[in-house]
VOBA-51613 format. One record per atom (N, C-alpha, C): residue in one letter; x, y, z. Coordinates in pm, whole numbers, plus 32768, in hexadecimal, padded with zeros to 4 digits. Layout:
AXYZ...
END
This chain:
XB28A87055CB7XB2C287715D07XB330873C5D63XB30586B75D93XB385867B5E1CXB3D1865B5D9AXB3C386365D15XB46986145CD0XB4BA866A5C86XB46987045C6DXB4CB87805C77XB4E187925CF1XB4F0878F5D73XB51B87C45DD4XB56887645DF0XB57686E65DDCXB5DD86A05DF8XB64E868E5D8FXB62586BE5D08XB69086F15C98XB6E8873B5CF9XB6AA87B85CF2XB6EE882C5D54XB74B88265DCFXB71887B35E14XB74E87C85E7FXB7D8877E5E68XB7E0872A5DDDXB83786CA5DDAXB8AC86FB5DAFXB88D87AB5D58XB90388275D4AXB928884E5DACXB8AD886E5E28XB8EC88DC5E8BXB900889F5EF4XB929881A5EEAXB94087F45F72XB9E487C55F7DXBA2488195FFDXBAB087F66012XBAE887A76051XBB6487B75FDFXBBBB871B600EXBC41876E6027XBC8A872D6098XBD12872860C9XBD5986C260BBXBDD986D4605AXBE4586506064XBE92865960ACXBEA385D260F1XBF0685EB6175XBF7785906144XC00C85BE6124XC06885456138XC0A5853B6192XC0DD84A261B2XC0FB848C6226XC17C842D6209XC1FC8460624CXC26E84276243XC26B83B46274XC2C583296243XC2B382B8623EXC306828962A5XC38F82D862DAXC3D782D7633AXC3A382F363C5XC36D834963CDXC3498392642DXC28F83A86458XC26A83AC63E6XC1D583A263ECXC1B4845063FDXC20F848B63E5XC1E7854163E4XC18285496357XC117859D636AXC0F4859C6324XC0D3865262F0XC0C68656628AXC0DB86EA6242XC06386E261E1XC00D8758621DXBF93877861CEXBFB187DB61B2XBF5F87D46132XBF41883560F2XBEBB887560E1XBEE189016092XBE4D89146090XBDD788EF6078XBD54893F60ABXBCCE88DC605FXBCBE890B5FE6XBC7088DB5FA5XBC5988E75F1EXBBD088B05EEBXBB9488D65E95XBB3488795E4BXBB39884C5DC8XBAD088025D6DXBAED87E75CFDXBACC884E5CBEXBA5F88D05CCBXBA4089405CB1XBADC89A05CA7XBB3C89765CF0XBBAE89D55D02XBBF089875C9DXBC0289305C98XBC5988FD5C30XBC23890E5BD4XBBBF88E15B90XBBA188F35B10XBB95898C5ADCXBBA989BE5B48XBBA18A9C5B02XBC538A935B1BXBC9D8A6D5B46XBD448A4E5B6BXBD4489EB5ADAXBD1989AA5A9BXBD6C89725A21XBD3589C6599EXBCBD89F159C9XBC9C8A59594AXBCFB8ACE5926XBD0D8AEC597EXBD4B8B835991XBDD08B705948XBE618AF55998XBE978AC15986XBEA58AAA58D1XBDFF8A665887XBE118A4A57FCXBDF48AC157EBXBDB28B3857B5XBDAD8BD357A7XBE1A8C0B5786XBE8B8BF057ECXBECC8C58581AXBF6D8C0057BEXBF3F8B6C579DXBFC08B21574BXBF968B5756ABXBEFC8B2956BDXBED28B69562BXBF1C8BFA55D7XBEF18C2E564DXBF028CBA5608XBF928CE85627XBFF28C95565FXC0908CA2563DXC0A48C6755CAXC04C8BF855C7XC09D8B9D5568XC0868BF654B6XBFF88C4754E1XBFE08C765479XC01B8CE25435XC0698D2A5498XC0B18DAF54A2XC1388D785486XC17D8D33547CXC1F98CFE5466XC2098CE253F3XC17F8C8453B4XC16C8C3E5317XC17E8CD952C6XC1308D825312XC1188DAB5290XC1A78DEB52A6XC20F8DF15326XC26B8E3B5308XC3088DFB5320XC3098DE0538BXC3A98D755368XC3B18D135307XC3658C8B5354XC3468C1452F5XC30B8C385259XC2DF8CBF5247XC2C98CBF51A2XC3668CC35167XC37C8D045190XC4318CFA513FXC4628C675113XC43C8C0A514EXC46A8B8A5129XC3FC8B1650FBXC37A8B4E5123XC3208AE35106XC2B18B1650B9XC28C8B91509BXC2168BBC506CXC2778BE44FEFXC22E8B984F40XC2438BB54EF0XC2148C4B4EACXC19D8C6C4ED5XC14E8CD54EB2XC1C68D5A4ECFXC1CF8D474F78XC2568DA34F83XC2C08DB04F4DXC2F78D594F47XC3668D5A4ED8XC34E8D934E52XC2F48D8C4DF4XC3138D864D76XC2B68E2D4D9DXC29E8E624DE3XC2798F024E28XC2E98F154E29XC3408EF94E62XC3CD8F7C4E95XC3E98F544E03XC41B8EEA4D88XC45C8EDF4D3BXC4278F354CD7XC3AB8F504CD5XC3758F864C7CXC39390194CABXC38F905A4D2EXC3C790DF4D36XC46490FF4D14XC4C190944D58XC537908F4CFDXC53390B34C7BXC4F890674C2DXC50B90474B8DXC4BC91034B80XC46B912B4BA4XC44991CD4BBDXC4C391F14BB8XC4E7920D4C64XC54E92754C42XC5C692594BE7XC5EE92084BCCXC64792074B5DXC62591FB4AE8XC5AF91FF4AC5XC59892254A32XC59292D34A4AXC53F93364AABXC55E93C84AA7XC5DF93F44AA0XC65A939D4ACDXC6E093A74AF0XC72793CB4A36XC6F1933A4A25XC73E932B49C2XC6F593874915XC69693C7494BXC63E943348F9XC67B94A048FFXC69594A649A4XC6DD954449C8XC7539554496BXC7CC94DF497BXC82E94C24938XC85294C348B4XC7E094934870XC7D5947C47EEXC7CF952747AFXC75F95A947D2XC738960E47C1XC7D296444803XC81C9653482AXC8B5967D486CXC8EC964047E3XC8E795F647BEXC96195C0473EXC95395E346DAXC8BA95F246D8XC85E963F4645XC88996CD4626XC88D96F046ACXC8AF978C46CBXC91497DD46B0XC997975646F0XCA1B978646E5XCA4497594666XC9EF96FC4622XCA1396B945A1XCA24975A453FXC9889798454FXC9A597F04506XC9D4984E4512XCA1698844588XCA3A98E345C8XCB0698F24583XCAF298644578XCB9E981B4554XCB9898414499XCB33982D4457XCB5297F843F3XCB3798CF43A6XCAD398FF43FBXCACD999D43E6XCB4599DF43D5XCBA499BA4468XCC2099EF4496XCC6899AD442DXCC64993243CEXCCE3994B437CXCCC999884308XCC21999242F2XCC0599CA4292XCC3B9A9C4269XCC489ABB42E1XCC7D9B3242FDXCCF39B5F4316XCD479AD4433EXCDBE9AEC4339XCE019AF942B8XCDAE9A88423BXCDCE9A7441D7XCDC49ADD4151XCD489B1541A6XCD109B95417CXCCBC9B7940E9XCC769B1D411CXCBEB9AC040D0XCB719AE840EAXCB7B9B27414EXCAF09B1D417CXCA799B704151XCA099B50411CXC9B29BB540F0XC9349B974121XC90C9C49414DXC89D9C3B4196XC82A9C93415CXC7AF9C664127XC7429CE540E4XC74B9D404152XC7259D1141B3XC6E69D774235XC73F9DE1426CXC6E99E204296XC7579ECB42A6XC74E9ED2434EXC7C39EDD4397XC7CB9ECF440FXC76B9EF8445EXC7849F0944F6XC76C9F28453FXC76C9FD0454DXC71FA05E4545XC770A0CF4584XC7BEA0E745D2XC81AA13245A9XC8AAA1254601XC88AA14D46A1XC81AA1A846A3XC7F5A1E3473EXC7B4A19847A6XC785A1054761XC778A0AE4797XC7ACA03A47D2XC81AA03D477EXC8879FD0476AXC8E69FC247ECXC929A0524815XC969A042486DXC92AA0754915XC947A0194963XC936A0544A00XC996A0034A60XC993A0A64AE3XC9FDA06B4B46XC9E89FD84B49XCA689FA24B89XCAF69FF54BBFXCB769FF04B4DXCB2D9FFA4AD5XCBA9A0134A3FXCBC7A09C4A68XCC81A08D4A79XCC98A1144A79XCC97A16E4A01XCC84A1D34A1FXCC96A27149BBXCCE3A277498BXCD45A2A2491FXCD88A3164904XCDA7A3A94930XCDE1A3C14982XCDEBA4514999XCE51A4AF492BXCE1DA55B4943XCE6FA58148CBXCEE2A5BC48DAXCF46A575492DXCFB4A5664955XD013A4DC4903XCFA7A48348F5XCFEEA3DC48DCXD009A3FD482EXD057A3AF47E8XD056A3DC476CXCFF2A3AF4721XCFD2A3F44696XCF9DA3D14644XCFE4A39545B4XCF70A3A1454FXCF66A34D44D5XCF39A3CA4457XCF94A3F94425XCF4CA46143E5XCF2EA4194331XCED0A46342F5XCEA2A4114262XCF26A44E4238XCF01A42A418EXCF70A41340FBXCF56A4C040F1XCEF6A5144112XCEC7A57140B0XCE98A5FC4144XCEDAA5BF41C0XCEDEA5F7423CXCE53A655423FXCE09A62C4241XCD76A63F424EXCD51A60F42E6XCD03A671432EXCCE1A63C43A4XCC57A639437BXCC35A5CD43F3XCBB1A5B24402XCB50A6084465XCAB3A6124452XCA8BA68744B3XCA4FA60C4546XCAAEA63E4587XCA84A5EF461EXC9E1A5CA4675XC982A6304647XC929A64A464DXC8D0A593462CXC894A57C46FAXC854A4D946C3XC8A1A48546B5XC917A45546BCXC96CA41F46A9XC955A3C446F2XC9ABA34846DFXC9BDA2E84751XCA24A2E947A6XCA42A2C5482BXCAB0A2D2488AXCB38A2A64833XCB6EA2E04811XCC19A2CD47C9XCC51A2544802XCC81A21447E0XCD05A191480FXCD75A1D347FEXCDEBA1754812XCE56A180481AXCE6DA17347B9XCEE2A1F44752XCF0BA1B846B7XCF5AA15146CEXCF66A0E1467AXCFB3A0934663XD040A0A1462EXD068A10545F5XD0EBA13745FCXD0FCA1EC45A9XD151A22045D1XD171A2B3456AXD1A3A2884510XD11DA2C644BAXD153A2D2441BXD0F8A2EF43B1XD0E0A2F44338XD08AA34442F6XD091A2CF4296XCFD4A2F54293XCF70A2AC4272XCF8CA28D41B6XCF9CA23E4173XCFCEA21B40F6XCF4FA20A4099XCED2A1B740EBXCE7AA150409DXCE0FA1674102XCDB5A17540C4XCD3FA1834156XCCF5A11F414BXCC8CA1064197XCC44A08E4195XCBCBA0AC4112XCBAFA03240CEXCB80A0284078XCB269F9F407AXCA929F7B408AXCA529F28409FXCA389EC54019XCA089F463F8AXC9E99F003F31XCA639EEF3EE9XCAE89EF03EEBXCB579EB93ED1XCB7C9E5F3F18XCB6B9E3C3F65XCB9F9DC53FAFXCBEB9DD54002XCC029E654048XCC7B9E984082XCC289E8B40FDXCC449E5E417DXCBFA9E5F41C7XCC389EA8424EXCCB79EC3425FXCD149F36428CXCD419FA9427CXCDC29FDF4294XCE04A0664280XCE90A001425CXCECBA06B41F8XCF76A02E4205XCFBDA0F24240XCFE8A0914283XD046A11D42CFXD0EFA12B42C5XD14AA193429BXD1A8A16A4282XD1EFA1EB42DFXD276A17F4307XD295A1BD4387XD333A1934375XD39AA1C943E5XD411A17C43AEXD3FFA10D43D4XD482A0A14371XD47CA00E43CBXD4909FFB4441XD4579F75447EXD4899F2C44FBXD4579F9C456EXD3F3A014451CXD3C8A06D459AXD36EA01745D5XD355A04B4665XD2E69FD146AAXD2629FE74695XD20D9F7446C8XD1709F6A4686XD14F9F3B4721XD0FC9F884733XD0B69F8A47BFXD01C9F7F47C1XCFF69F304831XCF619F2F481CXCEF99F974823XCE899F7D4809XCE219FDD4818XCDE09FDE48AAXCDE39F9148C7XCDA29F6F4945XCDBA9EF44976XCD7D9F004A25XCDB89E6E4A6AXCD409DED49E0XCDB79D8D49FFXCD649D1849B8XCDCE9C8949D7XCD9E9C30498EXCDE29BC449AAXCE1D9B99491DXCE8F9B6F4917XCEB89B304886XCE789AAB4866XCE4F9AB947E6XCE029A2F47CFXCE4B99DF4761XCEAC9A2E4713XCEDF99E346A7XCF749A3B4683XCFEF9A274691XD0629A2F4676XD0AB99D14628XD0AE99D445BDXD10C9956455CXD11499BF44C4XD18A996D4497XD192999D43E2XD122996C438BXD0EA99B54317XD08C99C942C8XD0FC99D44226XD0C6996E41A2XD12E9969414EXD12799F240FEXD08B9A034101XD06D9A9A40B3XD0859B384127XD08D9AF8418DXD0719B8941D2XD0E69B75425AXD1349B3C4255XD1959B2142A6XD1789B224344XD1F39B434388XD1AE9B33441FXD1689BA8443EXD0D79B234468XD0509B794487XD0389B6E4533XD0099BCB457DXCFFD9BDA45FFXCF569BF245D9XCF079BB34661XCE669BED4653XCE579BF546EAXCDF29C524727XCDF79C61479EXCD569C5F47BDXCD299C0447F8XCC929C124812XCC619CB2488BXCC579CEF4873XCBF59D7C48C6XCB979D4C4923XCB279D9D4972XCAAE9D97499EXCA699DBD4923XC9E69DA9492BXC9789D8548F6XC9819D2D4857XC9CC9CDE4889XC9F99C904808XCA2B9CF84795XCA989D3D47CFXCADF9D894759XCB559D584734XCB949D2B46C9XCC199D0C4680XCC5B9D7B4665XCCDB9D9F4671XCD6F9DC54619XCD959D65462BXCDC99D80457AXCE4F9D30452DXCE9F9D8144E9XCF169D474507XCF8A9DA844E1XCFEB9D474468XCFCA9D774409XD0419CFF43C8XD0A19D434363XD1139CEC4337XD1649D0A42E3XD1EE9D35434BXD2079D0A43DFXD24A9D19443EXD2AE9CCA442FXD30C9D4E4450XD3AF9CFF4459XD3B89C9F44BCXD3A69CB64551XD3869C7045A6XD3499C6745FAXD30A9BD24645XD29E9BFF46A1XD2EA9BD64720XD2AA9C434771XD2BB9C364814XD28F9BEA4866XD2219B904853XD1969B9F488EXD1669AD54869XD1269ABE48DCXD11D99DE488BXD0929A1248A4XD05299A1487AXCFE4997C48AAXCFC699784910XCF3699A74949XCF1599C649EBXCF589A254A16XCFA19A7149E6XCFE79B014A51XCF8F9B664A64XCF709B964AC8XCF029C3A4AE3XCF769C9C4AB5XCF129CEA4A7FXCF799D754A3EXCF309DDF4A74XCF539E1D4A73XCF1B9EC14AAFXCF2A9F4E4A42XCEBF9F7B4A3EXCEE99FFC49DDXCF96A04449E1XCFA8A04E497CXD03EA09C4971XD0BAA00B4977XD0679F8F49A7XD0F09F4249AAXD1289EF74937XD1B29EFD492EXD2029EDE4876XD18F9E404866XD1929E1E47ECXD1509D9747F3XD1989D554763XD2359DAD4749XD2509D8946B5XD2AC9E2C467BXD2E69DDE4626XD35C9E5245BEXD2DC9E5D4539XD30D9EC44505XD2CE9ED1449CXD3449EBC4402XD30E9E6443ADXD3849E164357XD33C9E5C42E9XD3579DCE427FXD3309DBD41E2XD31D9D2741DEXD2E99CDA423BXD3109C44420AXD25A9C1541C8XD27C9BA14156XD1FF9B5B4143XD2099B8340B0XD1D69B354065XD1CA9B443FB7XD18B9B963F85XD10D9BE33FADXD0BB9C4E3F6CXD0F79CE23FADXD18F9CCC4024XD1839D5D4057XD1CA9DBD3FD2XD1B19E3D3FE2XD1F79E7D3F50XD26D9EEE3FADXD2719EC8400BXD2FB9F174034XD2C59F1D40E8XD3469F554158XD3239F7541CAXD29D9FB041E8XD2459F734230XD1F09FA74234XD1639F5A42E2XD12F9F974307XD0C09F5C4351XD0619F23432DXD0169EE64317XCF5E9EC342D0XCF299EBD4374XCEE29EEC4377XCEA69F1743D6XCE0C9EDD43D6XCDA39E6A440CXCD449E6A4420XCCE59E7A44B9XCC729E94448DXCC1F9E784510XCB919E1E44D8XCB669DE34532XCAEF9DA44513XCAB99D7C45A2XCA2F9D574586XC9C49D5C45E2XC91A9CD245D3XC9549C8145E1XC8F89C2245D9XC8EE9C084557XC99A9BF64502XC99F9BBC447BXC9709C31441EXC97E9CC2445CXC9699D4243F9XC9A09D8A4417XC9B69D91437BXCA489E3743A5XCA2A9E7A4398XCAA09EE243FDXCA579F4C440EXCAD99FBD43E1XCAD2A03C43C3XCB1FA0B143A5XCB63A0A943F7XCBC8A0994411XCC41A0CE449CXCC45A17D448CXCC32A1C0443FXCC59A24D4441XCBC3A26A4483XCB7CA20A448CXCB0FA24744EEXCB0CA22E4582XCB99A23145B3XCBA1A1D74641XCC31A2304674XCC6BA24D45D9XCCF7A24C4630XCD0EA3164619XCD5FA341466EXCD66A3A44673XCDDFA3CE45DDXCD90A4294589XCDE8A4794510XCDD6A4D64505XCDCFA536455EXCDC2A5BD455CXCE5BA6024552XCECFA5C5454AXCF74A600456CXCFACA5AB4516XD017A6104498XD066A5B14432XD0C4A5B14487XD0FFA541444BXD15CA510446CXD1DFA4C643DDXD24BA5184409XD2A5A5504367XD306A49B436F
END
């Protein structure tokens, strides 16, 4: 019992260091203290280095010294750029076929079993209308159509009467419209030009991408107005109407529309209710 209590007392008993200048003999104390105070003063002290030192390893110092971390962020790297380069890949796939459709239609190759979309579905705002003021497109045989259900009218693409109507299981996948020459060819609606250049069979071809992924193409054009990337607006010229290209058989329009690589009737879009001589 007296050699735990003299353990004890040998913690709690205080000491004062006094220094004392060598010049002068001033001397400067300090506080008391025990070995009980110090030894809870160097614990604390290691605790408190520990658990910096430990907090540093998992977040500054990992950047340069912890392998585990490293080959973590590299491995989320090597992530996001493999989703990157997936995203990318499905964009090239996309436009791959989106490119190789569009020449297939320009070329006027393209064949599709499947039967479109209904036309009453096909179009919605903000494609402008036709009003029955703007001109029309009248047929070979001036037959009107009964309006009744219809879809919102576009803009005709130029005055003149209808020659050739669209024909799916022939291969005709347009209208040919014949009008005088070098008259103008105006769009159907706002859109963006996606392809303006000469064609050897179908001469200079204009195509104008729509909303809801709708195409006009206008080909067999004397000249075009219009490059690549230009916004067009319903009613605006986008081209003369010629005879140029090896299969044309005289002045004339070919007129298509299509819709997610399917064509569709233009006389079901465009207003022909009024001949036009």
């Amino acid at each position: 019992m007296r050699t735990h209590r003299r353990f004890l007392d040998y913690f709690e008993c205080r000491y004062q260091l006094v220094i004392r200048n060598i010049e002068n003999f001033a001397e400067h104390i300090t506080p008391p203290f025990s070995y009980a105070t110090l030894i809870t003063v160097f614990l604390s002290w290691l605790c408190i280095s520990f658990g910096l030192s430990l907090w540093l390893a998992k977040t500054v110092l990992a950047k340069w010294m912890s392998p585990i971390y490293i080959e973590t962020e590299n491995q989320k790297k090597i992530l996001s750029l493999a989703t990157t380069v997936e995203a990318l890949e499905q964009q090239i796939t996309s436009q791959t076929k989106f490119i190789a459709t569009l020449q297939k239609i320009i070329q006027g190759k393209s064949k599709h079993p499947l039967r479109p979309t209904a036309p009453s579905t096909i179009l919605e705002p903000p494609i402008e209308t036709a009003s029955k003021a703007e001109p029309s497109v009248a047929t070979a045989t001036g037959s009107k159509r009964p309006i009744e259900n219809r879809p919102p009218l576009l803009f005709p693409p130029i005055n003149g009467m209808i020659t050739k109507p669209f024909h799916r299981e022939g291969n005709h996948y347009g209208i040919d419209i014949v009008a005088k020459e070098k008259d103008p060819i105006k769009a159907i609606s706002t859109g963006i030009v996606i392809f303006a250049d000469w064609s050897v069979d179908t001469g200079w071809v204009i195509v104008i991408q729509h909303y809801d992924n709708m195409v006009s193409i206008c080909k067999h054009c004397a000249i075009l107005f219009k490059k690549v990337g230009n916004l067009v607006r319903a009613g605006d010229v986008v081209a003369l109407m010629g005879n140029s290209g090896e299969i044309s058989t005289g002045p004339h329009l070919h007129f298509e529309l299509w819709r997610e690589g399917f064509a569709l009737n233009p006389e079901d879009y465009i207003n022909s209710q009024n001949n036009v001589q």
